[in-house]
N, C-alpha and C positions, 0 to 999 in steps of 0.2 A: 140148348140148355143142358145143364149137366147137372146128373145123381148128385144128389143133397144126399151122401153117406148117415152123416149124421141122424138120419128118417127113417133109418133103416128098420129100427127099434120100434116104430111107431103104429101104431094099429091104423089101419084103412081103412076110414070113413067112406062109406059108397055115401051116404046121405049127404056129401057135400061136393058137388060138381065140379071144382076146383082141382079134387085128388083126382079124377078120370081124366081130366084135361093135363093134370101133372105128370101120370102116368104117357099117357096118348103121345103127349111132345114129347117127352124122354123115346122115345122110340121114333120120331120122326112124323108126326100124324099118324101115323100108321092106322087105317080104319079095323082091318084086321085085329089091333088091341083094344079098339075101344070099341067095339061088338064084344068079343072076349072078354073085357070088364063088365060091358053092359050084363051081358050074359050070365054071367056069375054071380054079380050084385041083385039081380031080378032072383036065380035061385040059391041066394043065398050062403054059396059056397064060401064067401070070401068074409065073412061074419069071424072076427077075430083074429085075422089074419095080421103079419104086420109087411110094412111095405117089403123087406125079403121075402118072404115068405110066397106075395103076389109076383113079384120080379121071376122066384124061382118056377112059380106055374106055370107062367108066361113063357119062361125058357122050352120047360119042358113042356108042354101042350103047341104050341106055334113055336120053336125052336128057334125063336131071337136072344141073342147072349143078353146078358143082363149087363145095361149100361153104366 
C-alpha cells in the first residue's frame, strides 16, 4: 500500500482503528509503529496532529523514513 499524499493535511483520528491500521501497513506491519501509535493515542500526544505531522514523529522517534 502506498502514501495517500493527499491525507497529508488531514488530522489523525486515533478514535478510528482504521487510521492505526493505515498507518501500521504504510510501514509494513511494523508492530514497532503500531505500539508507537498505540502509545501516543492512549497519552494523548497525537491529539491534533495531521498525518505529516505523525509520519514525522515516527521518523524521528523510531527512525523509519516517511513512506
Amino acid at each position: 500500500m502506498a502514501r495517500n499524499k493527499s491525507n497529508d493535511k488531514l488530522v489523525f483520528s486515533w478514535e478510528h482503528p482504521y487510521q492505526l491500521n493505515y498507518f501500521a501497513h504504510l510501514y509494513g506491519k511494523n508492530e514497532e509503529v503500531e505500539k508507537f501509535l498505540r502509545r501516543h493515542c492512549a497519552n494523548g500526544s497525537l491529539e491534533n496532529k495531521t498525518h505529516l505531522e505523525v509520519f514525522e514523529m515516527i521518523e524521528e522517534e523510531l527512525g523509519f523514513p516517511i513512506p
